[in-house]
C-alpha positions as protocol buffer text, in pm:
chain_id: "A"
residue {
  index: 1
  type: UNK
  ca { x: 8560 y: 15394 z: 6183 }
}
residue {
  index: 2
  type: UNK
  ca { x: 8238 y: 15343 z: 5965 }
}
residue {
  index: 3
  type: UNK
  ca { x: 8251 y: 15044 z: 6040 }
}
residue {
  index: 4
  type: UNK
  ca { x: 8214 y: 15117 z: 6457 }
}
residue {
  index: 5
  type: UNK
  ca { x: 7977 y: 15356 z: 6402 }
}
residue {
  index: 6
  type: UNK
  ca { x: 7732 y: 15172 z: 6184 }
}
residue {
  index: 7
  type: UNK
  ca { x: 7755 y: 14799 z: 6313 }
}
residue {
  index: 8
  type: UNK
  ca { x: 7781 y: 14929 z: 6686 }
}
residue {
  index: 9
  type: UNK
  ca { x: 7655 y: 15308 z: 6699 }
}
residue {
  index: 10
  type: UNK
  ca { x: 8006 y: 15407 z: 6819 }
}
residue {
  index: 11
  type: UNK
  ca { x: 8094 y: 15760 z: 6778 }
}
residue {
  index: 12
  type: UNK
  ca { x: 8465 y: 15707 z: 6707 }
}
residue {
  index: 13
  type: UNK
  ca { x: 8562 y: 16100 z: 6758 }
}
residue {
  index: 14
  type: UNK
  ca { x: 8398 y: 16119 z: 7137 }
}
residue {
  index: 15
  type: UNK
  ca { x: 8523 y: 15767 z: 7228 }
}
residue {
  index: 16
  type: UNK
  ca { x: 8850 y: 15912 z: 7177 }
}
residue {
  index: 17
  type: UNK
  ca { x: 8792 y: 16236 z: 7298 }
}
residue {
  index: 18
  type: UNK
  ca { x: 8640 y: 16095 z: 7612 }
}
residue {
  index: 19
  type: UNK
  ca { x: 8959 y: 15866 z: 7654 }
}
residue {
  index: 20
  type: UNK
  ca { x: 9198 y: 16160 z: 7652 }
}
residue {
  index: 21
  type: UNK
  ca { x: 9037 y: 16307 z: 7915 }
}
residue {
  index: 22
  type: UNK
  ca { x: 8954 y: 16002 z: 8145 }
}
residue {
  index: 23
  type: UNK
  ca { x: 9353 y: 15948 z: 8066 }
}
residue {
  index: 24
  type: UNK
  ca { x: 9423 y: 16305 z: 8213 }
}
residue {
  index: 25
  type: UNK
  ca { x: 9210 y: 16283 z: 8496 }
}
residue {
  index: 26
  type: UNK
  ca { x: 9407 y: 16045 z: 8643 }
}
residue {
  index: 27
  type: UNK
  ca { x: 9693 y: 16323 z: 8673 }
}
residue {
  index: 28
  type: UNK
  ca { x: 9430 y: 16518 z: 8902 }
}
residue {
  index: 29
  type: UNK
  ca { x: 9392 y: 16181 z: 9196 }
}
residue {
  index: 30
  type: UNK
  ca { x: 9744 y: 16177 z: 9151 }
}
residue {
  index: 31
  type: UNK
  ca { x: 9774 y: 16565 z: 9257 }
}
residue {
  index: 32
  type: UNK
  ca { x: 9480 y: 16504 z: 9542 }
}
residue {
  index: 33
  type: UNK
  ca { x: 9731 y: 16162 z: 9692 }
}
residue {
  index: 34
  type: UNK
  ca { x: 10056 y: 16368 z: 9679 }
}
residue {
  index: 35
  type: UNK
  ca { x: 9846 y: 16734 z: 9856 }
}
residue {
  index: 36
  type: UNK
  ca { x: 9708 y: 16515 z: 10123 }
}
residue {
  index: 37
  type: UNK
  ca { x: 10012 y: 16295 z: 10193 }
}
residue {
  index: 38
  type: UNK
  ca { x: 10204 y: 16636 z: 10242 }
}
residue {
  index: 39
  type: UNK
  ca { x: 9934 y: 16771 z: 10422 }
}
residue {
  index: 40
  type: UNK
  ca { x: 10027 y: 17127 z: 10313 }
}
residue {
  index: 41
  type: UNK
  ca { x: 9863 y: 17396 z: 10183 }
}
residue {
  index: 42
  type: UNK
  ca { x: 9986 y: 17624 z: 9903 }
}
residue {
  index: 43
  type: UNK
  ca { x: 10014 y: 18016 z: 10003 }
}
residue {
  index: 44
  type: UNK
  ca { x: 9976 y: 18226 z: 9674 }
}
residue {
  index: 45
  type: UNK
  ca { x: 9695 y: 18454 z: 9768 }
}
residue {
  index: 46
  type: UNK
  ca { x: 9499 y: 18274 z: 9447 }
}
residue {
  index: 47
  type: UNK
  ca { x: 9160 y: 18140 z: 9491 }
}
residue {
  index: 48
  type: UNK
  ca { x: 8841 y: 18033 z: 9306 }
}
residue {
  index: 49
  type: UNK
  ca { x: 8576 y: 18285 z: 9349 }
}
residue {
  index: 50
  type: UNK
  ca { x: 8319 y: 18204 z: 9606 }
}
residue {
  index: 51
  type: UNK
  ca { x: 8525 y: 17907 z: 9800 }
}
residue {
  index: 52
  type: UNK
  ca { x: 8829 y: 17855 z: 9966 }
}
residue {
  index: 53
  type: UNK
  ca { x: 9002 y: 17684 z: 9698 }
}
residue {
  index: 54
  type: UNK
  ca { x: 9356 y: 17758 z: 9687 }
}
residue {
  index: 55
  type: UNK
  ca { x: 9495 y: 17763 z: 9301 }
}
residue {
  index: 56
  type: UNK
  ca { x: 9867 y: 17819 z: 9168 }
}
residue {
  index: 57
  type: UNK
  ca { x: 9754 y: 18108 z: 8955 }
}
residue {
  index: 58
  type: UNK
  ca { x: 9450 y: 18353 z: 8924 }
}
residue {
  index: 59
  type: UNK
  ca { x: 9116 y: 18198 z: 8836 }
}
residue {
  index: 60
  type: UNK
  ca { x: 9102 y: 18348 z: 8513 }
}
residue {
  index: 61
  type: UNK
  ca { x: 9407 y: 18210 z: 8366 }
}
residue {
  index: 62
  type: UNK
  ca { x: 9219 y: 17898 z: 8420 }
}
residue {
  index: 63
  type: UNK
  ca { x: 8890 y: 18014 z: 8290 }
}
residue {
  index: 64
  type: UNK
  ca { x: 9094 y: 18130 z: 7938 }
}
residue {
  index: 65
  type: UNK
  ca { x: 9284 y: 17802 z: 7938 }
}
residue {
  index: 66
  type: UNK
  ca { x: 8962 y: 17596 z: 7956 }
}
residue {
  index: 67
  type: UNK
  ca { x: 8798 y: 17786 z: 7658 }
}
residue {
  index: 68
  type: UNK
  ca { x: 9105 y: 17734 z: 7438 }
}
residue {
  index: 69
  type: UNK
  ca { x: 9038 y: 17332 z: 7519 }
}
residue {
  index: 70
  type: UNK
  ca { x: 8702 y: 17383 z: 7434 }
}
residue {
  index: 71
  type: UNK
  ca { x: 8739 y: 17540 z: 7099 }
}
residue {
  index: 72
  type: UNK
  ca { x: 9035 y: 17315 z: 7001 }
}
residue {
  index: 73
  type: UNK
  ca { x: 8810 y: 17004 z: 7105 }
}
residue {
  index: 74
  type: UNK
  ca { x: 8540 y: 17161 z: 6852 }
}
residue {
  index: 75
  type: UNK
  ca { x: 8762 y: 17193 z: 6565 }
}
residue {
  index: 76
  type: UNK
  ca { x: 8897 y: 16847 z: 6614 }
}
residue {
  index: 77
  type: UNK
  ca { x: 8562 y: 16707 z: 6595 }
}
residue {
  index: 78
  type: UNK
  ca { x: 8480 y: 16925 z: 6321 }
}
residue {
  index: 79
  type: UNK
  ca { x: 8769 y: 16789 z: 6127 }
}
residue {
  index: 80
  type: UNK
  ca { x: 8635 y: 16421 z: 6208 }
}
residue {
  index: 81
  type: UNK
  ca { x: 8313 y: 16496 z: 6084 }
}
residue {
  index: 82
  type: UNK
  ca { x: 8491 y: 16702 z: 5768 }
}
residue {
  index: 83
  type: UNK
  ca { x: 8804 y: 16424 z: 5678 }
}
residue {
  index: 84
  type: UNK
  ca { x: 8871 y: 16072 z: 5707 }
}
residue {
  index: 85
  type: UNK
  ca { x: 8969 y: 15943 z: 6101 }
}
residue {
  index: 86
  type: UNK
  ca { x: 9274 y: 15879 z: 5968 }
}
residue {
  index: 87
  type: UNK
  ca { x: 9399 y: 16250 z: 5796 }
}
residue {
  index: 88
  type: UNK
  ca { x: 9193 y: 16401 z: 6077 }
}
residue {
  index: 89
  type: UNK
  ca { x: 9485 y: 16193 z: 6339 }
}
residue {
  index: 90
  type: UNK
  ca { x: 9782 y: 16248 z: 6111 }
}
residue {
  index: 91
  type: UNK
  ca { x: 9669 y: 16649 z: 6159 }
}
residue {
  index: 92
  type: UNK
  ca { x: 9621 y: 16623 z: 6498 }
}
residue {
  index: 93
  type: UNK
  ca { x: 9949 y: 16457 z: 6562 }
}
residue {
  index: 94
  type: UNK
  ca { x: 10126 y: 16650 z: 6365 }
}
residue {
  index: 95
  type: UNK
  ca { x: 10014 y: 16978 z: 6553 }
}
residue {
  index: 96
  type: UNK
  ca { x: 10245 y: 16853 z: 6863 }
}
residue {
  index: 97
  type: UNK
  ca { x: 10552 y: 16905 z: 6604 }
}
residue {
  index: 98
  type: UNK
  ca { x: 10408 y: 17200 z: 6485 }
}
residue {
  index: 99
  type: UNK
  ca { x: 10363 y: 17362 z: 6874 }
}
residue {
  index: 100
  type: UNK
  ca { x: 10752 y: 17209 z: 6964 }
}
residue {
  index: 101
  type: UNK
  ca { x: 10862 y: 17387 z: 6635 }
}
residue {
  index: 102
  type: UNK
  ca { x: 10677 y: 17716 z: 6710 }
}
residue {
  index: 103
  type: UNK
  ca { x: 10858 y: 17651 z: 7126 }
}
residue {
  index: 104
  type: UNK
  ca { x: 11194 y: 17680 z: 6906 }
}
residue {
  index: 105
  type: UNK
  ca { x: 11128 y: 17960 z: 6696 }
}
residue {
  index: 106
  type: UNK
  ca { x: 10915 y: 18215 z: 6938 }
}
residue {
  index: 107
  type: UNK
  ca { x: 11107 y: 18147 z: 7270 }
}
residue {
  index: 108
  type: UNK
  ca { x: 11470 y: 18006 z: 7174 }
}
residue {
  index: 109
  type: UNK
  ca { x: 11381 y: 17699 z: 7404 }
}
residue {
  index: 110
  type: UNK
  ca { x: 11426 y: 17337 z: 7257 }
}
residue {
  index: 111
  type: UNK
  ca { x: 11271 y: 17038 z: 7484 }
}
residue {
  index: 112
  type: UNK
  ca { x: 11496 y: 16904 z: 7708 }
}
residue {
  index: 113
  type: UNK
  ca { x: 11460 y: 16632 z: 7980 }
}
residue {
  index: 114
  type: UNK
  ca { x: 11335 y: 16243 z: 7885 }
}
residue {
  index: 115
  type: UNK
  ca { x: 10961 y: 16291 z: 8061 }
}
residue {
  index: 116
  type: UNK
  ca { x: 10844 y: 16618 z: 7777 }
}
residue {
  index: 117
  type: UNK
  ca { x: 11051 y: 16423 z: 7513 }
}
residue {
  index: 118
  type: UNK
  ca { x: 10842 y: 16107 z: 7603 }
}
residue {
  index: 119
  type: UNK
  ca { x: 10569 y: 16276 z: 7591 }
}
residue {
  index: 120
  type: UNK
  ca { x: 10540 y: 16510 z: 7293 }
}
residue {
  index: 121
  type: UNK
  ca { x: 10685 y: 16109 z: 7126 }
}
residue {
  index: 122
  type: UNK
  ca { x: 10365 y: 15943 z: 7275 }
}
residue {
  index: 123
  type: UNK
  ca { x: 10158 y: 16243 z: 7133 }
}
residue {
  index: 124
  type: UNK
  ca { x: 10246 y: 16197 z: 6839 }
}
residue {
  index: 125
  type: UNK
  ca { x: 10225 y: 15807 z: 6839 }
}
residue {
  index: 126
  type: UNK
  ca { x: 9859 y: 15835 z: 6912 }
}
């Protein structure tokens, strides 16, 4: 990590921060291909103030979502800038257990089906 950052001014923390979310915009053109293949439009009544944009649920559940990213996104960096890269990922990893243990505990659920077992596995791969 030093290492990147030193020899090649690489700022290991937003490389990977910046790859999560390239990553997850893919999901988004995936979304846009299967809208416009169906050519159909959703009818909730929900849309983003000032433009016709339809949305599954009101604007502000959105808006509160996104500032929950944002301040989770700060503390990770500040934990990268605070630990080593490599107890800041074991944290960060281990958060994914933490949220499926909390799942268990608040709602009675467990997580069933192989794509959200795959997934909270490649979480906390890295």
């Amino acid at each position: 990590s030093s290492t990147l950052e030193n020899q090649y001014q690489i700022h290991t923390p937003t490389c990977l921060t910046g790859l999560v979310y390239f990553v997850l915009s893919f999901h988004i053109v995936w979304l846009w291909r299967q809208r416009t293949k169906q050519e159909t439009r959703i009818q909730t009544g929900y849309n983003f103030p000032f433009t016709n944009l339809q949305l599954y649920t009101p604007w502000y559940i959105y808006l509160m979502l996104s500032i929950l990213d944002v301040e989770a996104n700060y503390l990770a960096m500040l934990s990268f800038q605070q630990t080593k890269l490599s107890s800041s990922m074991l944290l960060t990893s281990l958060s994914v257990l933490s949220t499926v243990f909390l799942r268990k505990l608040i709602f009675g659920s467990n997580v069933t089906g192989k794509g959200k077992l795959f997934g909270v596995l490649m979480c906390i791969l890295g």
